[in-house]
PDB file of N, CA, C and O in Angstrom:
ATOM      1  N   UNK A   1     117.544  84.206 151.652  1.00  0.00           N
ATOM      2  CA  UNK A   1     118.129  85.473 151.230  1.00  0.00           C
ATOM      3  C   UNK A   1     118.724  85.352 149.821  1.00  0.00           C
ATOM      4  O   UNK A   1     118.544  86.350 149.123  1.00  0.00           O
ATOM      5  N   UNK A   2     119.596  84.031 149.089  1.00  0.00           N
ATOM      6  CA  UNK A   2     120.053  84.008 148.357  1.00  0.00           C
ATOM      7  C   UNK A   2     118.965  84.053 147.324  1.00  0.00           C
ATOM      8  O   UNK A   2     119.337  84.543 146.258  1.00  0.00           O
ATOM      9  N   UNK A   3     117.558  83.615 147.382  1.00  0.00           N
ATOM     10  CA  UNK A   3     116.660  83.012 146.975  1.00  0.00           C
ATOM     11  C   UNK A   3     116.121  84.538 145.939  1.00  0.00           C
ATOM     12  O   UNK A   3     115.909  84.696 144.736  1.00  0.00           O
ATOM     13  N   UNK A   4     116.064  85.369 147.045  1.00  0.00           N
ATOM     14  CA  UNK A   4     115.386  87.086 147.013  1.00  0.00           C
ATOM     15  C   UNK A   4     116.798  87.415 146.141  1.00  0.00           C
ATOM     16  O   UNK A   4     116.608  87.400 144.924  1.00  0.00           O
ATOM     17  N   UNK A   5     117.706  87.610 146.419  1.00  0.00           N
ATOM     18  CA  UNK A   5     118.478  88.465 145.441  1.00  0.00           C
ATOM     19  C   UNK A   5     118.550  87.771 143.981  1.00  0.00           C
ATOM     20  O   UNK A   5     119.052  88.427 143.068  1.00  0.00           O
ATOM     21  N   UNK A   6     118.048  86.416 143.719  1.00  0.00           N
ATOM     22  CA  UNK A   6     118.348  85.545 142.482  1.00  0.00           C
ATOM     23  C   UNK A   6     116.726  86.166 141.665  1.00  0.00           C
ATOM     24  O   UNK A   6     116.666  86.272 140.440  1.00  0.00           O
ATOM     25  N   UNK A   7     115.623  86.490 142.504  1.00  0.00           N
ATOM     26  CA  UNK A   7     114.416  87.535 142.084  1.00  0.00           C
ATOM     27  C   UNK A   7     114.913  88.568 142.038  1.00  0.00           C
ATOM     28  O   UNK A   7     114.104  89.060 141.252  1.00  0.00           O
ATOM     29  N   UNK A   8     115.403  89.128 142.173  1.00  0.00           N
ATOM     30  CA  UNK A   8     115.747  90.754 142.212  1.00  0.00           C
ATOM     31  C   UNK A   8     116.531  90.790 140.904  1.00  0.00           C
ATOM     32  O   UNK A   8     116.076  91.258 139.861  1.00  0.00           O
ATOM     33  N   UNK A   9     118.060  90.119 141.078  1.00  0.00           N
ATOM     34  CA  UNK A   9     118.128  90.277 139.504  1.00  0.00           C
ATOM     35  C   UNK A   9     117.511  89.717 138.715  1.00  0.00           C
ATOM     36  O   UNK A   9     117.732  90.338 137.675  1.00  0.00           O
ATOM     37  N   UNK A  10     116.379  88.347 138.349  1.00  0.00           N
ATOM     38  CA  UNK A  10     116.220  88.500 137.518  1.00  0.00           C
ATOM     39  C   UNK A  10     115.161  89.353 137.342  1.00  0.00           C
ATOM     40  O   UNK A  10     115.194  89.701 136.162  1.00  0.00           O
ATOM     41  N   UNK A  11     113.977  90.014 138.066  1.00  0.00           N
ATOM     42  CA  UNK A  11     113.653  91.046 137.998  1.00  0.00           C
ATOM     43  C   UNK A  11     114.279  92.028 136.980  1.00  0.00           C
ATOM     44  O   UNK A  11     114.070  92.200 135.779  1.00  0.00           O
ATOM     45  N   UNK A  12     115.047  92.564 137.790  1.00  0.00           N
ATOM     46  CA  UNK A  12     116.215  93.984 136.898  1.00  0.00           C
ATOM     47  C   UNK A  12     116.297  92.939 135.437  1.00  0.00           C
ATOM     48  O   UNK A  12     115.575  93.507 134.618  1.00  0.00           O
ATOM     49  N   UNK A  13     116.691  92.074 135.002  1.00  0.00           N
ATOM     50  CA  UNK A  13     117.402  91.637 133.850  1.00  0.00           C
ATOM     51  C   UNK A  13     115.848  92.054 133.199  1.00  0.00           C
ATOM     52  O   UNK A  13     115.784  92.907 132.314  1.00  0.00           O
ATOM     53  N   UNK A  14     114.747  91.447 133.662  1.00  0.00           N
ATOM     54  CA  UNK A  14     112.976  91.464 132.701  1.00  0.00           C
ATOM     55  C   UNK A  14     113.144  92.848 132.613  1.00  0.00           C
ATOM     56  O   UNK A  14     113.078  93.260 131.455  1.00  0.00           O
ATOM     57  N   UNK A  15     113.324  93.623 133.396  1.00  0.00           N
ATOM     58  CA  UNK A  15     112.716  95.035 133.387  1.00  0.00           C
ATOM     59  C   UNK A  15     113.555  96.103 132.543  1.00  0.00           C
ATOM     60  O   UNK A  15     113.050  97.082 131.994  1.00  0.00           O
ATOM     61  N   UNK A  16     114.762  95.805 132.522  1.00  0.00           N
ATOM     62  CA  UNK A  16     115.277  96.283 131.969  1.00  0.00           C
ATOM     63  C   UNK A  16     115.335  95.849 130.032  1.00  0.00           C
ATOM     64  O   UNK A  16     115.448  96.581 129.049  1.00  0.00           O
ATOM     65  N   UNK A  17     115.208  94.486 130.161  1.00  0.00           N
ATOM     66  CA  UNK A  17     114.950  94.037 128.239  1.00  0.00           C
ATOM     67  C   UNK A  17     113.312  94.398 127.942  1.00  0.00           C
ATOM     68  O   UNK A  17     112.870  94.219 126.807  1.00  0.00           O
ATOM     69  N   UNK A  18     112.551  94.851 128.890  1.00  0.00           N
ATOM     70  CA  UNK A  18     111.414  95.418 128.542  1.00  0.00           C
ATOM     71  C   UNK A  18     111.562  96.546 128.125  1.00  0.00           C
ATOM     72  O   UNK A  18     111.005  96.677 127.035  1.00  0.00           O
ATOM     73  N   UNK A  19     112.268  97.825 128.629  1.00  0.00           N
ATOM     74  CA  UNK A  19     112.439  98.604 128.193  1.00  0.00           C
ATOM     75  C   UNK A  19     113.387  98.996 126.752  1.00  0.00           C
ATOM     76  O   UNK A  19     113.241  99.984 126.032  1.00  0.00           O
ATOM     77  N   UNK A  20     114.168  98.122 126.639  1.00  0.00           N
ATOM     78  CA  UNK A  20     114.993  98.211 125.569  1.00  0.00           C
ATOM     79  C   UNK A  20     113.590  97.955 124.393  1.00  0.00           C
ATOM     80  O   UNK A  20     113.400  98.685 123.420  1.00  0.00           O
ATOM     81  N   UNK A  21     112.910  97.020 124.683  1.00  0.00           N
ATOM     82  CA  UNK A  21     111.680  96.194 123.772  1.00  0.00           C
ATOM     83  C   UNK A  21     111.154  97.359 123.143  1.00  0.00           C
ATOM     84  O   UNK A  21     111.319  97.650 121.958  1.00  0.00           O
ATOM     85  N   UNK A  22     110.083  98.455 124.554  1.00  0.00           N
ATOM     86  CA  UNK A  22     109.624  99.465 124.445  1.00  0.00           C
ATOM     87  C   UNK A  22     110.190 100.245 123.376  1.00  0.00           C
ATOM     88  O   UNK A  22     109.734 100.389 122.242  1.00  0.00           O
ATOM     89  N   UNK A  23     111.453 100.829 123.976  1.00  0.00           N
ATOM     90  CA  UNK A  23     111.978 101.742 123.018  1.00  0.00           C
ATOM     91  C   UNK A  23     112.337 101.229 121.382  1.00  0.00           C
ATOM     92  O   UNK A  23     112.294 102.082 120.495  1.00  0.00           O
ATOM     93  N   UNK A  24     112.593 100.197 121.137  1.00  0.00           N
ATOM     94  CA  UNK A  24     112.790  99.597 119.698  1.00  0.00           C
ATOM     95  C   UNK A  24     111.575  99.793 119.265  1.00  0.00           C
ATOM     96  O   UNK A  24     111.563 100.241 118.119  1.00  0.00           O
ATOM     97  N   UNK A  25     110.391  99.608 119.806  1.00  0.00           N
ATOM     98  CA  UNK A  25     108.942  99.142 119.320  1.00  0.00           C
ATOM     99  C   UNK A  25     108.493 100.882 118.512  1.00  0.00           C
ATOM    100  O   UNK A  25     107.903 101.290 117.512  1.00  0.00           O
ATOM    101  N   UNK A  26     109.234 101.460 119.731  1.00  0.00           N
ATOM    102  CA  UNK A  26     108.655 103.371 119.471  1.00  0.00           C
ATOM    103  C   UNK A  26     109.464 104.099 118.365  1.00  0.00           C
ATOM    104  O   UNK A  26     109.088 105.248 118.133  1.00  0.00           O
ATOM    105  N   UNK A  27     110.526 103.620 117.634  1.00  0.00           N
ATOM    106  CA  UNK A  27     111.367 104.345 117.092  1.00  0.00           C
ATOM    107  C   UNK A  27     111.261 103.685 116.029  1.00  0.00           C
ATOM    108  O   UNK A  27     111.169 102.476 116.243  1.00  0.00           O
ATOM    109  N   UNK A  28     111.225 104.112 114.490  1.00  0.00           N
ATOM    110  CA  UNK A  28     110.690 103.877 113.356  1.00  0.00           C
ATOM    111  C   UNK A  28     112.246 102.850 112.658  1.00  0.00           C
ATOM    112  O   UNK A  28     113.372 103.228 112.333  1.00  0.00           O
ATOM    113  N   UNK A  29     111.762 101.832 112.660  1.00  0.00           N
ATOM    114  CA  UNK A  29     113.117 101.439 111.188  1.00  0.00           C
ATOM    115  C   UNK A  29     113.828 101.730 109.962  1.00  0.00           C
ATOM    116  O   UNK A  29     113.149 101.625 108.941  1.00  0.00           O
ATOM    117  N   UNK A  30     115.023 102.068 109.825  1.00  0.00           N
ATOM    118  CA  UNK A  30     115.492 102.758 108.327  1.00  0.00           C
ATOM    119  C   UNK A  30     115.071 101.999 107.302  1.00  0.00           C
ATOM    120  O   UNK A  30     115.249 102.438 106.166  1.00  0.00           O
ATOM    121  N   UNK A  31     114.302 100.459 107.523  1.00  0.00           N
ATOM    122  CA  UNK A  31     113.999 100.121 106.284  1.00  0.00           C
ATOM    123  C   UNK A  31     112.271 100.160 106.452  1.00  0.00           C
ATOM    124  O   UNK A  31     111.654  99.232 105.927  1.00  0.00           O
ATOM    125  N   UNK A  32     111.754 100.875 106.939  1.00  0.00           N
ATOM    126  CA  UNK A  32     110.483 100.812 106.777  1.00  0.00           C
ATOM    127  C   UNK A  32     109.790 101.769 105.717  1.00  0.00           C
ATOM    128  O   UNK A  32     110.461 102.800 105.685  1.00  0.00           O
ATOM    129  N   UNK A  33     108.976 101.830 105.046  1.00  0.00           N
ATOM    130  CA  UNK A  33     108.881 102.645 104.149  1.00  0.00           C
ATOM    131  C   UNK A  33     107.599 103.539 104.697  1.00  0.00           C
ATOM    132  O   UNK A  33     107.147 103.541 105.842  1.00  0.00           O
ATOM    133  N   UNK A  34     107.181 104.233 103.649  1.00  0.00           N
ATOM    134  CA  UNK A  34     106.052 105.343 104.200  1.00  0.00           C
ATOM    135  C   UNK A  34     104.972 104.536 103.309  1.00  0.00           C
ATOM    136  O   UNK A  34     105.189 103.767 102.372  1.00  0.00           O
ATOM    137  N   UNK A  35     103.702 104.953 103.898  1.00  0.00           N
ATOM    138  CA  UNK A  35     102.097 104.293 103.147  1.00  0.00           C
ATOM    139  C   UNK A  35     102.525 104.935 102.116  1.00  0.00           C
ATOM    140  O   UNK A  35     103.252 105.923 102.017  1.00  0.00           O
ATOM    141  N   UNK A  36     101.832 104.062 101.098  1.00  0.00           N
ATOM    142  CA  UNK A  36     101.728 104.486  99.766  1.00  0.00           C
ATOM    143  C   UNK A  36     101.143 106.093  99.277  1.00  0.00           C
ATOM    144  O   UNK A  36     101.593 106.676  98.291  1.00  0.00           O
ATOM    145  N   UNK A  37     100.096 106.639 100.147  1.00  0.00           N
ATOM    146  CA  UNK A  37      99.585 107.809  99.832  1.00  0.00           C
ATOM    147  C   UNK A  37     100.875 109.014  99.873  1.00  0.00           C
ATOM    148  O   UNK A  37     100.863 110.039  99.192  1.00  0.00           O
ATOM    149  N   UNK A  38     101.696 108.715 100.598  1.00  0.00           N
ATOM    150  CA  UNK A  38     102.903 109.810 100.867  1.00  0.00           C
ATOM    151  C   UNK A  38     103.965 109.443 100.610  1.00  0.00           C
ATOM    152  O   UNK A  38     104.948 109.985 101.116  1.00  0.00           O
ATOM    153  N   UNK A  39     104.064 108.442  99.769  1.00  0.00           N
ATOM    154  CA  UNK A  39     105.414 108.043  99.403  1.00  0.00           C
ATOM    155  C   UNK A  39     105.375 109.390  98.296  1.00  0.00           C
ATOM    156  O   UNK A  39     104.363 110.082  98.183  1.00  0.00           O
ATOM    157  N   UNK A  40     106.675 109.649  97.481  1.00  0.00           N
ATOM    158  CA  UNK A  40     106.664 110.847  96.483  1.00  0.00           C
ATOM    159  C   UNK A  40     106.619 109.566  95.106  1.00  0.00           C
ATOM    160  O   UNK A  40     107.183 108.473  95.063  1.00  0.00           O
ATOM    161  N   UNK A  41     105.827 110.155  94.216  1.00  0.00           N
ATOM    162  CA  UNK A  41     105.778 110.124  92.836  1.00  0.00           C
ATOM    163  C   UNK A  41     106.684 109.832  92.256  1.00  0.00           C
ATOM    164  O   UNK A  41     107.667 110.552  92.425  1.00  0.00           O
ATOM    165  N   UNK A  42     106.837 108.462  91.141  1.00  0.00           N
ATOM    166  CA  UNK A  42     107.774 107.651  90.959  1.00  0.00           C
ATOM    167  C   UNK A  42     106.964 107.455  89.213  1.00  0.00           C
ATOM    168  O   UNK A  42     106.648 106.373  88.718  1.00  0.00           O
ATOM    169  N   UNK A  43     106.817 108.591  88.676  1.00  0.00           N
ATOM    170  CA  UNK A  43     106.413 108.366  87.240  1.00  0.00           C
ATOM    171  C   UNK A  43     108.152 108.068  86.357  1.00  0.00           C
ATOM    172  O   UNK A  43     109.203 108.690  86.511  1.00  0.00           O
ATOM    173  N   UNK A  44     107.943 107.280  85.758  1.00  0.00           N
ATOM    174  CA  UNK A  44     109.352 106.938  84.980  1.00  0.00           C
ATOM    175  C   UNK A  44     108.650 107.950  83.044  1.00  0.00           C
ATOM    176  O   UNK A  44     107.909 108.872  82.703  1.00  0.00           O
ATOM    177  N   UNK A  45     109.621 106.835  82.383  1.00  0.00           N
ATOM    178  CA  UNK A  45     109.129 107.935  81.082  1.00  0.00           C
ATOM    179  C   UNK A  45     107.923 107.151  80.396  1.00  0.00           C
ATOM    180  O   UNK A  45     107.339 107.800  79.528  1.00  0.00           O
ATOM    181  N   UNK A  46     107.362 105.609  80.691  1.00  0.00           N
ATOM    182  CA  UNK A  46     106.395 105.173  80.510  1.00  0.00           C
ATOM    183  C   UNK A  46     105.066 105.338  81.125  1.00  0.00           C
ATOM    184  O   UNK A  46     104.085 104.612  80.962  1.00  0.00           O
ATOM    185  N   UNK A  47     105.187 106.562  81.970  1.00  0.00           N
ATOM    186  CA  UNK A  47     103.810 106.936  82.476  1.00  0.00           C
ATOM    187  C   UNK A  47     103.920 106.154  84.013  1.00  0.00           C
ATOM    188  O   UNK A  47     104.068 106.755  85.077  1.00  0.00           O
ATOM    189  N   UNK A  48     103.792 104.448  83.829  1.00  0.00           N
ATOM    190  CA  UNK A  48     103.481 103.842  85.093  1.00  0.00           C
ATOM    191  C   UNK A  48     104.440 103.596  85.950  1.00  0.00           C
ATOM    192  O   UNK A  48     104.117 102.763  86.797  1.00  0.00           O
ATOM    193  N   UNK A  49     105.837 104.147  86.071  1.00  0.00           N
ATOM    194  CA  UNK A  49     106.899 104.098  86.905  1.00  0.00           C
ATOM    195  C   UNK A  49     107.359 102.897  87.244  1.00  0.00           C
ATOM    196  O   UNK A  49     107.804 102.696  88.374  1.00  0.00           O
ATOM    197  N   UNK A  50     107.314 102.054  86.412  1.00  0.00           N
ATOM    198  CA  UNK A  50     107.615 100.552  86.203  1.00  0.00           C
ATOM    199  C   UNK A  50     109.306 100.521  86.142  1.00  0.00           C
ATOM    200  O   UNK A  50     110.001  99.646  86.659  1.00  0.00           O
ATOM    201  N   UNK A  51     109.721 101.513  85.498  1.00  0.00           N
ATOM    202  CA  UNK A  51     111.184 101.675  85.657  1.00  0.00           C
ATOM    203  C   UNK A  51     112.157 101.865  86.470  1.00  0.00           C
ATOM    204  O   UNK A  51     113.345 101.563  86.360  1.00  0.00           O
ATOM    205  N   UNK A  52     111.336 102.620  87.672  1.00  0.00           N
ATOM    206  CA  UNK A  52     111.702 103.518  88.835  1.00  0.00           C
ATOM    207  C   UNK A  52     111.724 102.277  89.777  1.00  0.00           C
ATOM    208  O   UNK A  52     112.750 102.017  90.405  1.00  0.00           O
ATOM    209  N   UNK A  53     110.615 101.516  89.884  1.00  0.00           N
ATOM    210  CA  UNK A  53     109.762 100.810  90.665  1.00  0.00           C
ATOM    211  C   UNK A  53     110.334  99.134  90.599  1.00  0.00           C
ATOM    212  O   UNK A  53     110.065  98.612  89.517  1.00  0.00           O
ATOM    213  N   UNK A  54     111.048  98.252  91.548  1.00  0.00           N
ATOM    214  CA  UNK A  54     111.229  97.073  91.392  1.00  0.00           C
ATOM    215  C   UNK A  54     110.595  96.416  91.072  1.00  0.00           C
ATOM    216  O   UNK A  54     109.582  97.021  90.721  1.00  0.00           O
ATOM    217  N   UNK A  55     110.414  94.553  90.817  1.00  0.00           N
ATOM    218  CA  UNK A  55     109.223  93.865  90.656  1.00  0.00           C
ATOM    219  C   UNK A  55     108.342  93.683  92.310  1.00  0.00           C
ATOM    220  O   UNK A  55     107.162  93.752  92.654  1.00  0.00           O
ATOM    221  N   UNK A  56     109.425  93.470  92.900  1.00  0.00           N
ATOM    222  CA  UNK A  56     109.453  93.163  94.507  1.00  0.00           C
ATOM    223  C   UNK A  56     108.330  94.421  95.215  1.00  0.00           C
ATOM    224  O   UNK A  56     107.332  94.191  95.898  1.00  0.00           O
ATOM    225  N   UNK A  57     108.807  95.604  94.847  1.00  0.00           N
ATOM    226  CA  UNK A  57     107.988  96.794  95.551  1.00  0.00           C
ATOM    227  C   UNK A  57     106.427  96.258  94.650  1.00  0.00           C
ATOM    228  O   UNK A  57     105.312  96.191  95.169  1.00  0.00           O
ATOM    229  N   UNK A  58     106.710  95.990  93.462  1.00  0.00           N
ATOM    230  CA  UNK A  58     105.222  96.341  92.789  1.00  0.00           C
ATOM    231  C   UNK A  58     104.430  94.848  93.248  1.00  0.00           C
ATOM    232  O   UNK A  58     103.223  95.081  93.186  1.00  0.00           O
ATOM    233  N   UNK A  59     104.594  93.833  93.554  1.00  0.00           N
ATOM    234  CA  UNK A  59     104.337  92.650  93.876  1.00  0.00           C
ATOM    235  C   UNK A  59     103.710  93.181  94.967  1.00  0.00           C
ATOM    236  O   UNK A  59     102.489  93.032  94.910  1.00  0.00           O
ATOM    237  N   UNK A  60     104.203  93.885  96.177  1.00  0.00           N
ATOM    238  CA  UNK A  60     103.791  93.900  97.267  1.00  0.00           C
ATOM    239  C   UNK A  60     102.756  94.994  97.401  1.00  0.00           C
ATOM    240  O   UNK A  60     102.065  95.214  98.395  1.00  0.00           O
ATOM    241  N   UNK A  61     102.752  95.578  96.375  1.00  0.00           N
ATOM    242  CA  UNK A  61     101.635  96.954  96.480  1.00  0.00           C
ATOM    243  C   UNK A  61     100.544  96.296  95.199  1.00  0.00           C
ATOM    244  O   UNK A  61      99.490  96.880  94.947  1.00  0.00           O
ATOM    245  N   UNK A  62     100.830  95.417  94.685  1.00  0.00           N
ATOM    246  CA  UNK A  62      99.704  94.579  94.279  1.00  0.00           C
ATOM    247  C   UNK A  62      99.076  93.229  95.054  1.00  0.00           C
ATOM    248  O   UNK A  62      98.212  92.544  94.505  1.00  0.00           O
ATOM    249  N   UNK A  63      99.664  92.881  96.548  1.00  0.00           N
ATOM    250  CA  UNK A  63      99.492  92.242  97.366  1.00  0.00           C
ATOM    251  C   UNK A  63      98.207  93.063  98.286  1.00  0.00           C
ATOM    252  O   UNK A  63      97.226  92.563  98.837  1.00  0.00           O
ATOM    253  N   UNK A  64      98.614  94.404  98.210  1.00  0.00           N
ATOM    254  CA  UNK A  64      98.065  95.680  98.883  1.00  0.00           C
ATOM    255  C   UNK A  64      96.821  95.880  98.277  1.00  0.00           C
ATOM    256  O   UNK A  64      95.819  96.076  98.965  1.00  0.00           O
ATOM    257  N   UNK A  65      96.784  95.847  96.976  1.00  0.00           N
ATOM    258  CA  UNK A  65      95.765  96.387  96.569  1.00  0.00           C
ATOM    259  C   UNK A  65      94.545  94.873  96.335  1.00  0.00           C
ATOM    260  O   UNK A  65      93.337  94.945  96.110  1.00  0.00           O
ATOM    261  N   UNK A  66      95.301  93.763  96.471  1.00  0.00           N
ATOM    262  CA  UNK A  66      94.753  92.115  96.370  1.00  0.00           C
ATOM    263  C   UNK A  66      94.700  92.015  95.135  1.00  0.00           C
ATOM    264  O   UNK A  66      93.551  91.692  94.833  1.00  0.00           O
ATOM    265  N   UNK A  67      95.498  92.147  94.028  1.00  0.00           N
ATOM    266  CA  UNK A  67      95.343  92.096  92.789  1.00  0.00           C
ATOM    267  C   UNK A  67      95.487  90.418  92.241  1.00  0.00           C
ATOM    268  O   UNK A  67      96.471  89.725  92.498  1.00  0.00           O
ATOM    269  N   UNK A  68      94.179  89.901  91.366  1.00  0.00           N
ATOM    270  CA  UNK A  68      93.934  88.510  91.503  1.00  0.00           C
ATOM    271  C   UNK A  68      94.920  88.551  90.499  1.00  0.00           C
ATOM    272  O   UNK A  68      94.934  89.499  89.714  1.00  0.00           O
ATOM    273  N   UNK A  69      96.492  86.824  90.356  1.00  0.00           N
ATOM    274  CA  UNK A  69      96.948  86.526  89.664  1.00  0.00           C
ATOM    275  C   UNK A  69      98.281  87.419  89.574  1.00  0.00           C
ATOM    276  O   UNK A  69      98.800  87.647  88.481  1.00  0.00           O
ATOM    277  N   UNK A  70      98.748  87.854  90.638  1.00  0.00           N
ATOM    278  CA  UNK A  70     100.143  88.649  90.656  1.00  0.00           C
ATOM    279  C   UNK A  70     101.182  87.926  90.595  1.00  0.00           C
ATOM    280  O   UNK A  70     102.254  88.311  90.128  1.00  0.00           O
ATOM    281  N   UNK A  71     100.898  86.477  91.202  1.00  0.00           N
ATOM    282  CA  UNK A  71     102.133  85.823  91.538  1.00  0.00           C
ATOM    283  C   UNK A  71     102.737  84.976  90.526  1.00  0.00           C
ATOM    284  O   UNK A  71     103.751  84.316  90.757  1.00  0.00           O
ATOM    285  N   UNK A  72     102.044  84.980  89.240  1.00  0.00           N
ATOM    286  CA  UNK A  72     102.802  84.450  87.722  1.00  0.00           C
ATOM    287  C   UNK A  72     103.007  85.551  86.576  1.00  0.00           C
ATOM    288  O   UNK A  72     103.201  85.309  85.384  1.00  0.00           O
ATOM    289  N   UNK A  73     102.911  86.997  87.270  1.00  0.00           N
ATOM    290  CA  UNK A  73     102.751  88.338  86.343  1.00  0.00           C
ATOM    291  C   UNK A  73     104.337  89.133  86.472  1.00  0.00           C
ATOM    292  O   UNK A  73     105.134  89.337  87.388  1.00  0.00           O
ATOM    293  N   UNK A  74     104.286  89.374  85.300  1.00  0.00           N
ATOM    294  CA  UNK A  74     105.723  89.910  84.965  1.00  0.00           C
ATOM    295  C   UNK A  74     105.663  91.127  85.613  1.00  0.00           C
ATOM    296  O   UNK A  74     104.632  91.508  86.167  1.00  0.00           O
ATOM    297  N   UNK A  75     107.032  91.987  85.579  1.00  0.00           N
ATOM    298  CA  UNK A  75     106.935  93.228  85.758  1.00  0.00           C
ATOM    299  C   UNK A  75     105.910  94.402  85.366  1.00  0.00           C
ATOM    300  O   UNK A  75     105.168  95.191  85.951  1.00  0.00           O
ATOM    301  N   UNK A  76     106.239  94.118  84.200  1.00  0.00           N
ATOM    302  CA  UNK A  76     105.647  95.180  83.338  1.00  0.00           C
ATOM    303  C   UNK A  76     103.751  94.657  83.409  1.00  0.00           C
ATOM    304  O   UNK A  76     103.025  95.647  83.492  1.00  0.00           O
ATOM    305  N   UNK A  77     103.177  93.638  83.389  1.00  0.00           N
ATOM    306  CA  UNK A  77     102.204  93.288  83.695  1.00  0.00           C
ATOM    307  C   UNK A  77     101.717  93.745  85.388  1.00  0.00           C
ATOM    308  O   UNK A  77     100.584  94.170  85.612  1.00  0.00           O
ATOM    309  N   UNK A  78     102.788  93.574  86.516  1.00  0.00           N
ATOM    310  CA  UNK A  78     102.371  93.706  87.664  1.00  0.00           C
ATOM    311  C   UNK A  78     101.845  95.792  87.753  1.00  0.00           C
ATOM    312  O   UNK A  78     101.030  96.476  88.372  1.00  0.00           O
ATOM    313  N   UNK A  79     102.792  95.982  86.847  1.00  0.00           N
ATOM    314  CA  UNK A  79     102.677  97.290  86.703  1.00  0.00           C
ATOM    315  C   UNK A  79     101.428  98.435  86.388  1.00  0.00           C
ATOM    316  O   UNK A  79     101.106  99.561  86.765  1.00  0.00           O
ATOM    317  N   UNK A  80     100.854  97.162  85.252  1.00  0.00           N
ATOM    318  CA  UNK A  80      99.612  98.273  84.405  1.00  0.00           C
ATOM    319  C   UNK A  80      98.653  97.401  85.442  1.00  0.00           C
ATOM    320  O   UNK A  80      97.649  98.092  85.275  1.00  0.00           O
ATOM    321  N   UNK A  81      98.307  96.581  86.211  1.00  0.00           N
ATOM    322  CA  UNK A  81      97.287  95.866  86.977  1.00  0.00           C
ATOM    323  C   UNK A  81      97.241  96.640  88.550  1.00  0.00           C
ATOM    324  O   UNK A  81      96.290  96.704  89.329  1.00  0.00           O
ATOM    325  N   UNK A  82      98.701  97.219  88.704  1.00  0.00           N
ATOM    326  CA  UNK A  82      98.539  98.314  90.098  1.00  0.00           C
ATOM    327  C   UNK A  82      98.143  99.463  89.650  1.00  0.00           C
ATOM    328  O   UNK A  82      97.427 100.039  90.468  1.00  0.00           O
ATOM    329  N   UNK A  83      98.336 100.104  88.565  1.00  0.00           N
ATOM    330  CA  UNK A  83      97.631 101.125  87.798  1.00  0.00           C
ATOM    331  C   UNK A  83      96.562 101.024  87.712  1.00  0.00           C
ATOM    332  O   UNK A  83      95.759 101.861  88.124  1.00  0.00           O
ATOM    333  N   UNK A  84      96.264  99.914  87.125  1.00  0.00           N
ATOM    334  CA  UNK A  84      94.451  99.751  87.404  1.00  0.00           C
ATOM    335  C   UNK A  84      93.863  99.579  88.560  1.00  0.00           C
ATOM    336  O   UNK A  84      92.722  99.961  88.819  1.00  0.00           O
ATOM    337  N   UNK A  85      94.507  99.076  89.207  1.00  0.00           N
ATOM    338  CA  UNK A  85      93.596  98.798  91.050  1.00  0.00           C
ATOM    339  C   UNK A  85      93.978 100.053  91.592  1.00  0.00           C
ATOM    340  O   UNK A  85      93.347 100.423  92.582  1.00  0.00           O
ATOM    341  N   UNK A  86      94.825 100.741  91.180  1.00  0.00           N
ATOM    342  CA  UNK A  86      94.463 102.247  92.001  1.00  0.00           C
ATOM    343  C   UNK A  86      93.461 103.061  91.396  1.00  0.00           C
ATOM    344  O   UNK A  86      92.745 103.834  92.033  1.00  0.00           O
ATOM    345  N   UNK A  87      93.412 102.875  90.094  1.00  0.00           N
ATOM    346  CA  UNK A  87      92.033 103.923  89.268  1.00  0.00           C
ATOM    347  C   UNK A  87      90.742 103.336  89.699  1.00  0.00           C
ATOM    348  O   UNK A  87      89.779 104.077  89.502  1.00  0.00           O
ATOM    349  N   UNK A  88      90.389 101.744  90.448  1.00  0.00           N
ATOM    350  CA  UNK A  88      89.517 101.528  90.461  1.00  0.00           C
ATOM    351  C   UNK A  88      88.910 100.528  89.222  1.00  0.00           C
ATOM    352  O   UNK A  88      87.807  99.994  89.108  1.00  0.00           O
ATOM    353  N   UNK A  89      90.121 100.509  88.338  1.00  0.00           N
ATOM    354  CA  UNK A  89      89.356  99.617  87.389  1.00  0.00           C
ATOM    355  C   UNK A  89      88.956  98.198  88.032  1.00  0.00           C
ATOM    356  O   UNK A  89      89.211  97.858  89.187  1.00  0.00           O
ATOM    357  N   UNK A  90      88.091  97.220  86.793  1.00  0.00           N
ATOM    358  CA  UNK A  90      87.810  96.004  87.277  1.00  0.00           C
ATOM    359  C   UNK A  90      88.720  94.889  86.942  1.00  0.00           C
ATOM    360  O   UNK A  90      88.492  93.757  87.369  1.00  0.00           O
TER     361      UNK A  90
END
């Protein structure tokens, strides 16, 4: 008998941190950001929003786009090379 109630709670304890799991998994994070297509427009006064835009954000949306040689490229370099991998240049 002691055996069954030591299953039962831990039962309840699984079933219940499953659901907590669930619900964390379903509800969006305040630091998550939106895809790039719907983020809003971040033109600064140099055209490529390099100003607006960290090195960190642009690193990772040149990670996004696989831009060869990001990881020894300055700001302002990571900048005009995500400009170009979004136009499609080579």
């Amino acid at each position: 008998m002691r055996r069954l109630s030591q299953l039962l709670l831990v039962g309840g304890l699984l079933a219940g941190a499953w659901a907590i799991l669930r619900e964390l998994l379903r509800q969006p994070t305040e630091s998550s950001s939106p895809p790039p297509e719907s983020a809003p427009s971040r033109s600064g006064a140099s055209g490529n929003g390099a100003a607006d835009i960290s090195k960190a954000e642009l690193y990772r949306e040149a990670q996004k786009l696989d831009v060869a040689g990001r990881s020894k490229m300055t700001k302002d370099q990571l900048a005009a090379a995500v400009a170009k991998a979004r136009k499609g240049g080579p």
